[in-house]
N, C-alpha and C positions, 0 to 999 in steps of 0.2 A: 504493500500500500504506500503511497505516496505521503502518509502522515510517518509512517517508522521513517521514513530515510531524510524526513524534512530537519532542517539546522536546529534543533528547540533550543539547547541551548544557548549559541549564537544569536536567534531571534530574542531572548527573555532579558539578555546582557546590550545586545544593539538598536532595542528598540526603544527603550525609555530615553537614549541617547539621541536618536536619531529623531525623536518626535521633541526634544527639548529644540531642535536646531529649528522649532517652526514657530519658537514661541513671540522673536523680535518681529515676527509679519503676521502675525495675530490680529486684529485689529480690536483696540478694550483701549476703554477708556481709565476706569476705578479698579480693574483687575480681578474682576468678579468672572471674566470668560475664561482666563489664563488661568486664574483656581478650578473653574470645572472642567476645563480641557485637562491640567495636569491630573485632576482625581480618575477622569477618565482613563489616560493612560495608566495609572495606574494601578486601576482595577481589571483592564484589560490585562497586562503583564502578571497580576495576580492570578488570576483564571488561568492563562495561557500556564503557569509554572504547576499547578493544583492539576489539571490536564494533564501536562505533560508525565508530572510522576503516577498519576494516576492510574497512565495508560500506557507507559512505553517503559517504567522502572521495576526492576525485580527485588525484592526487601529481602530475600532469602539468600542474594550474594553477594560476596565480598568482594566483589570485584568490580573496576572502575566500568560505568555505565556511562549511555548516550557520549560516545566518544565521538571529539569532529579535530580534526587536525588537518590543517591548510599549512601551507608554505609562506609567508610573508617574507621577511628579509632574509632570502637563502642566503646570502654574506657570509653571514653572522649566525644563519641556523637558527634565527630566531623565526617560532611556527605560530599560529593561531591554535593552538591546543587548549581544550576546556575535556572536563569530563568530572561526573560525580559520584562519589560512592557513599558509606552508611555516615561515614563522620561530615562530609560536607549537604549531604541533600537536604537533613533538618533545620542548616542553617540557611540554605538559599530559601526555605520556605518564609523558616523567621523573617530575612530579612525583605520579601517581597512583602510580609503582614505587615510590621514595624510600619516600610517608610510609606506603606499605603494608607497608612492609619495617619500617621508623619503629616502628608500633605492634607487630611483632612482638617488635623488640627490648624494648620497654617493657617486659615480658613481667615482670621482677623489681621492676619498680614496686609497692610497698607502701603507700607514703606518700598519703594520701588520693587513690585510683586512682579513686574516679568522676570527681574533677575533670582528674585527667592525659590521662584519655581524652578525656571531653567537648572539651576544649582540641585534642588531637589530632587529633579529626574535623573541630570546626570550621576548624580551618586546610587540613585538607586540602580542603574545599570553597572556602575565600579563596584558597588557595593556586593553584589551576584559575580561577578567578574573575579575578586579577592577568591573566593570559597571553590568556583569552579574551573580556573585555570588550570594548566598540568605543565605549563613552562614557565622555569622560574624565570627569566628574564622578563616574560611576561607578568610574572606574578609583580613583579618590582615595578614594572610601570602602571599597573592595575593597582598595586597599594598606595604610589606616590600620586595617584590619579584622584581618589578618594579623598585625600590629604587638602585639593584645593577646596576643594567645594565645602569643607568642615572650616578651616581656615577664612573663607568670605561671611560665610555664613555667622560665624565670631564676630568679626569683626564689626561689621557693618550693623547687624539687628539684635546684638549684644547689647550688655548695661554699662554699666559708668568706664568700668576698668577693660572695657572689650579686647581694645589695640592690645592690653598687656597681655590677658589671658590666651586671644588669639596669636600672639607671636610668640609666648612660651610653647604651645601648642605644634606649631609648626617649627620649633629649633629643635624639640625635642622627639616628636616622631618622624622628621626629614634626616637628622641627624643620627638616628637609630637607624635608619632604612640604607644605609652606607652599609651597616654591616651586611643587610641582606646582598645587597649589589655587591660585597665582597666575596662572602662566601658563597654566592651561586656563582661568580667567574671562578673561584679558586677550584672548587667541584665539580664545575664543567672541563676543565685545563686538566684534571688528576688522571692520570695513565694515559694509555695510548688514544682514549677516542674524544672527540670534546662533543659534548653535549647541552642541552639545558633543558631538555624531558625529566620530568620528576620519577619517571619510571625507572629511567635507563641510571638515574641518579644514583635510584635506591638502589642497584644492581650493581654497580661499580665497587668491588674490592679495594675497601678505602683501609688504610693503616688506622690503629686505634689512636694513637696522636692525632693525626689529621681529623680523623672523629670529633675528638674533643675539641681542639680547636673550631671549628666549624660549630659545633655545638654550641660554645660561650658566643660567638660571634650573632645568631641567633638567638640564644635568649637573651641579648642584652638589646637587638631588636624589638623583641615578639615582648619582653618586660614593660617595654614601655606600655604599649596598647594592651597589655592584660588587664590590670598594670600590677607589678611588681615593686615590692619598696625594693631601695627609695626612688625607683624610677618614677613614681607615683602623683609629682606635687601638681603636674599639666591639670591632674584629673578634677580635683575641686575649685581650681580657678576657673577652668574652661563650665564646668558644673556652676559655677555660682555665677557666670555672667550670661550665658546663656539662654534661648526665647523658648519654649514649651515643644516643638518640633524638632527641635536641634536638641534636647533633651534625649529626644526618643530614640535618634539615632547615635546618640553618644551611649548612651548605657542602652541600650537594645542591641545594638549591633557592634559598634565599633570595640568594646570591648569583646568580644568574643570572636574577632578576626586573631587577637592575640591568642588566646587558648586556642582556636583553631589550627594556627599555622605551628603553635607548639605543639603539636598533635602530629600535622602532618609531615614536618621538615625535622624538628629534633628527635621523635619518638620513631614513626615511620623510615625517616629516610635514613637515621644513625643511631640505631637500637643499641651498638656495641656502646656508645658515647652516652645514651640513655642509660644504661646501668650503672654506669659511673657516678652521673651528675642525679640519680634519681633521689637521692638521701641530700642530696644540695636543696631540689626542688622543693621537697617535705616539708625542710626546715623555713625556708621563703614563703613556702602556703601559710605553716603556723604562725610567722611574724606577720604574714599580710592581716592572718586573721585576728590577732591579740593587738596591734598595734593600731589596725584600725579602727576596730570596734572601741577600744579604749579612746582614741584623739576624736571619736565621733563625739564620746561626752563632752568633750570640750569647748563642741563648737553651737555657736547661738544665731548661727544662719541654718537656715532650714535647707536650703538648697545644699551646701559643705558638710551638713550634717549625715545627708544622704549620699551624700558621691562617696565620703569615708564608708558608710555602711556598704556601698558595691563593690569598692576596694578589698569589705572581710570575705563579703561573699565569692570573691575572685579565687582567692584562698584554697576552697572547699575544692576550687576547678583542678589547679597546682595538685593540691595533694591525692586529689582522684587519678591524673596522668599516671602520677607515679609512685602508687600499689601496686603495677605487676598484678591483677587480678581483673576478670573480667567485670565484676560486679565496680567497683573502684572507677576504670573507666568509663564504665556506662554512667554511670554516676555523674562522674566529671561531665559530658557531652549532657547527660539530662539538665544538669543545672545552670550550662551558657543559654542553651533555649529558655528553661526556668525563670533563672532570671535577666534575660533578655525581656521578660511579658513583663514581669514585674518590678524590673527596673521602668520601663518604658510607663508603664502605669501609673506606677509614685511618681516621676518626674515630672509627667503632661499633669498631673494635681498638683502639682508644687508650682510648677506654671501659670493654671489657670488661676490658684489661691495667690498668684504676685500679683495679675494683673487686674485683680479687683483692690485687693489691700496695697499694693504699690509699697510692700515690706518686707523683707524674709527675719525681720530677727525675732525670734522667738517671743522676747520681752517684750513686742507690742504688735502682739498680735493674740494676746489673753483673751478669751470671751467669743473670738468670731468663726470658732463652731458653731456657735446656737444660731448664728445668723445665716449661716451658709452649713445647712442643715444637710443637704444633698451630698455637696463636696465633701464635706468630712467624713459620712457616712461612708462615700468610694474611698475616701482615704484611710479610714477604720478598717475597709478590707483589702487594699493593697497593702497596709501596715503588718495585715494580718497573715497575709503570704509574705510577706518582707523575710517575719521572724519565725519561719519554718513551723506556721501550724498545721497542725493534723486535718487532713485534707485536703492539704494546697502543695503546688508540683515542686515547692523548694522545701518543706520535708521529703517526701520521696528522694529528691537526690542529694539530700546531705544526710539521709539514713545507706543510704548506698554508700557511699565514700567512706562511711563512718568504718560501716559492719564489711568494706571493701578492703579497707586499708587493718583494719584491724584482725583478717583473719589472712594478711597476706602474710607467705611466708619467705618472701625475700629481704624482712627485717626480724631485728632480737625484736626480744618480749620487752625488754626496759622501753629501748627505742617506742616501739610503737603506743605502749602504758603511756608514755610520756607526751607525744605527738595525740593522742588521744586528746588525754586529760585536757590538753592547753588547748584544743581547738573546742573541744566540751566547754570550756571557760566563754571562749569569747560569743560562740552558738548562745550561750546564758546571758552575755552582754546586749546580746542584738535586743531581743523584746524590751526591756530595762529601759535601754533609749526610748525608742520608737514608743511606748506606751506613755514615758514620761513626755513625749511630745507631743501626744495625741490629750494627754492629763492638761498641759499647757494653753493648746489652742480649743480646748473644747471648754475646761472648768478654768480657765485663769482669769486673774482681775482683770474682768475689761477694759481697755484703750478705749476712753471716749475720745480724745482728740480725733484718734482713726476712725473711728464711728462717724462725728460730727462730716468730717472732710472727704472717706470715702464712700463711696454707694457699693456696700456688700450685696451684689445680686447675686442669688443662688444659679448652680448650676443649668446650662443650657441642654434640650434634647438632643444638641451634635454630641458636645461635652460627657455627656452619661450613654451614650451609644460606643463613641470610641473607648470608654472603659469597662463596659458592656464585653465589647468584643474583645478587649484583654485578658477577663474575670474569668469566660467563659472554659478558653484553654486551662487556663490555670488552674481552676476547680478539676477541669475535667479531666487533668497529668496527673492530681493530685489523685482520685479517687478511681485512676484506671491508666496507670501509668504505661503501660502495655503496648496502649493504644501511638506510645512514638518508641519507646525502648525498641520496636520490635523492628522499625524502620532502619535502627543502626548494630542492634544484637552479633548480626552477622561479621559484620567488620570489626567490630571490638574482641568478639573470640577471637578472630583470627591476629589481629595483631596482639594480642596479648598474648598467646601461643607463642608468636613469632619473636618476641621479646624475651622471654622463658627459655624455648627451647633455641634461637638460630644464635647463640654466642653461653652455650653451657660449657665453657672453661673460663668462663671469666667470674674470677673468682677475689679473694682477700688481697694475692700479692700479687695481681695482674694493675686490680684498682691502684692499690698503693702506689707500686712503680708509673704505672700513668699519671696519675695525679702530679706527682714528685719531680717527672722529666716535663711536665705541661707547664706547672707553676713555678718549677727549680726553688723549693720551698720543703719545709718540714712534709710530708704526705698527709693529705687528708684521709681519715680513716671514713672507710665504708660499709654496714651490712653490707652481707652475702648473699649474692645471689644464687639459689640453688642449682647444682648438677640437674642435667637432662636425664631424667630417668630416673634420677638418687631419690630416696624417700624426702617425701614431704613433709617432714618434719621439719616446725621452724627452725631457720638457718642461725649458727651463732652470731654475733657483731663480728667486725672485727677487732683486734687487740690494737692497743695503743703501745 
């Protein structure tokens, strides 16, 4: 049939690009036509991707689907290659939902709205573009492509401090993205053949040094956009200056481009170098998640308060990667989707509560729950998925990660007692805020100044539809989690196997000596990673 052999993916990445290029001969005056032309487009793209997996993806394999590879710069070997398997197709869904919802919300956008749209779309085609690429040369001009459009969008329909938050934002993930353009020329140049297929990447008989190298070289990229302390600071600046749409694609999407590619380039493509650095990662999840949750308390903007709390949640992702157990990973990949919805959710509320109140600091904004009875209400239950209640999709994946990580046996019993304990601390810290904030703006002394001067309208039916349509996922990951596990189950056995079993001699003094000749320093000590075959019983640490 003429639909299996048609481009779907190249169509769902070039067409939200191609239809932004029509929006300067539009003819709108107030930008009321350029809002429903872009919702248009992007519920077409939605549809078309919901289709496509619908009807032409198989869930049962591990293996890269709807592949299209084109020739473009033969030169240089650089191809048009896209294709998706269990770890990226949940995310190209997220992210056709997200920024469709994205442009709904834009909806009060005033401020030159040809350019806010156009920006819009094009990212929502980069943003599909990041997850399903299969050439990293490509993937480097697809990540730095995404990059402008978050960047204008800062700047321009940001608040007070824009210029600064938007140009911390862009030094710090352009100035990361070197590493990526480093290490996929170093790994395209390694032996006799050059490449820049991620395929042929993973296939290529790399020395463990070289490994490792490349490894840090990427996470010190992929840190930033996770984010990773203390790569981290971009993430509450850019969060606290921010419009309600640019919310949704910063914590919906943008953050889980970083776990993603940690996924597919450190874990997938240098599993020898993943065993190594996997006890590095653990330790980075646990600070992400005790450091942040704790500087959350600290902070009396409402918007900072929540970018800190995505930052613990990032955490949970980290340390799910790396358990070495299937449950663990699944985990990790359920909770970028997770809290992709409800990130996106809390943020578009934290939005829509600025631009009635025209405040985010806590201390005077006492009392105007009772007045904006609706909004709170939604934000009572994005608060409520926030801090991993029972029935909502961010328990399911931080009870996976938990009972992932803790029954893996490629760490001691102390180690993992320990990495436990402290991420059990901060999971304890999350609700504590989030309800003492919800205590604040629902029961706190009323601000009659703010009262007098602003006009608190309750929620609109656009406003309680787009968090309608967030709640609805969420609830329902939450209470039949199945219903996406099952879409990436298959890919996650398999690389977990392959993690396990395709580098079973590496072992206590393989780590050490790698470590040792990497950093020319004392060796960092590493658990053990089990022999192929050897009983399963938990592995000792290493000695010091």
């Amino acid at each position: 049939m003429l639909t299996e052999n048609f481009p779907w993916l190249s169509f769902i990445i070039l067409f939200p690009i191609a239809a932004s290029l029509l929006i300067p001969i539009i003819p709108d005056k107030d930008g009321k036509t350029i809002r429903w032309y872009a919702l248009i487009v992007g519920l077409i793209d939605f549809a078309v991707i919901v289709y496509m997996f619908g009807s032409f993806y198989d869930f049962s394999s591990s293996e890269l689907q709807l592949v299209e590879s084109y020739s473009w710069i033969s030169q240089i070997d650089l191809r048009w290659s896209v294709g998706v398997d269990g770890i990226s197709m949940p995310l190209v869904i997220l992210t056709g939902f997200i920024t469709t919802l994205a442009i709904l919300a834009s909806w009060p956008v005033t401020l030159k709205p040809r350019l806010f749209f156009f920006l819009l779309l094009v990212m929502y085609g980069g943003q599909i573009a990041v997850f399903a690429v299969q050439d990293m040369l490509l993937f480097f001009l697809t990540w730095e492509l995404e990059l402008i459009p978050i960047y204008l969008l800062l700047s321009i329909w940001g608040g007070k401090k824009r210029q600064y938050a938007a140009t911390k934002f862009i030094l710090y993930t352009a100035g990361s993205s070197l590493f990526i353009l480093v290490a996929a020329l170093a790994m395209a140049f390694y032996g006799d053949t050059v490449t820049f297929d991620m395929r042929s990447l993973a296939a290529k008989d790399m020395a463990l040094n070289f490994q490792l190298w490349m490894y840090a070289a990427f996470l010190i990229a992929y840190a930033v956009k996770l984010p990773i302390i203390p790569l981290h600071t971009w993430l509450p600046d850019a969060h606290g200056e921010a419009t309600a749409p640019v919310h949704m694609l910063l914590a919906g999407i943008l953050l889980k481009m970083g776990g993603y590619a940690l996924i597919r380039m450190n874990v997938e493509m240098l599993p020898g170098a993943h065993a190594v650095f996997a006890p590095v990662l653990v330790v980075l999840g646990t600070v992400n998640i005790i450091y942040a949750a704790l500087t959350s308390f600290a902070q009396r903007n409402l918007k900072r308060k929540i970018a800190y709390s995505s930052i613990s949640h990032m955490g949970f992702v980290i340390i799910g990667i790396s358990s070495f157990t299937d449950l663990g990973l699944s985990g990790a990949v359920l909770q970028m989707v997770s809290h992709g919805l409800i990130g996106a959710s809390l943020f578009f509320l934290v939005g829509a509560t600025y631009d009635r109140t025209h405040t985010l600091m806590l201390d005077e904004m006492g009392g105007v729950g009772q007045k904006m009875k609706k909004i709170f209400a939604m934000f009572t239950a994005c608060s409520m998925a926030s801090l991993a209640l029972p029935g909502m999709s961010g328990f399911v994946a931080e009870l996976m990660v938990f009972v992932g990580f803790a029954t893996s046996d490629a760490y001691s019993v102390p180690f993992r007692v320990i990495v436990v304990f402290l991420a059990a601390v901060g999971l304890i810290l999350t609700p504590i805020y989030l309800l003492s904030n919800l205590r604040e703006i629902f029961f706190g002394p009323e601000n009659k100044e703010l009262i007098a001067h602003e006009e608190l309208v309750d929620a609109e039916p656009r406003e309680v539809f787009i968090i309608a349509c967030l709640l609805v996922p969420i609830i329902g990951i939450g209470f039949y989690p199945k219903i996406l596990t099952q879409i990436y189950d298959a890919k996650t056995v398999e690389l977990t196997a392959r993690l396990r079993d395709q580098r079973p001699g590496l072992g206590e003094q393989v780590v050490s000596e790698s470590m040792a000749q990497l950093f020319d320093a004392k060796p960092l000590q590493a658990p053990a990673i089990p022999q192929a075959g050897a009983d399963k019983s938990i592995a000792p640490s290493a000695k010091s």
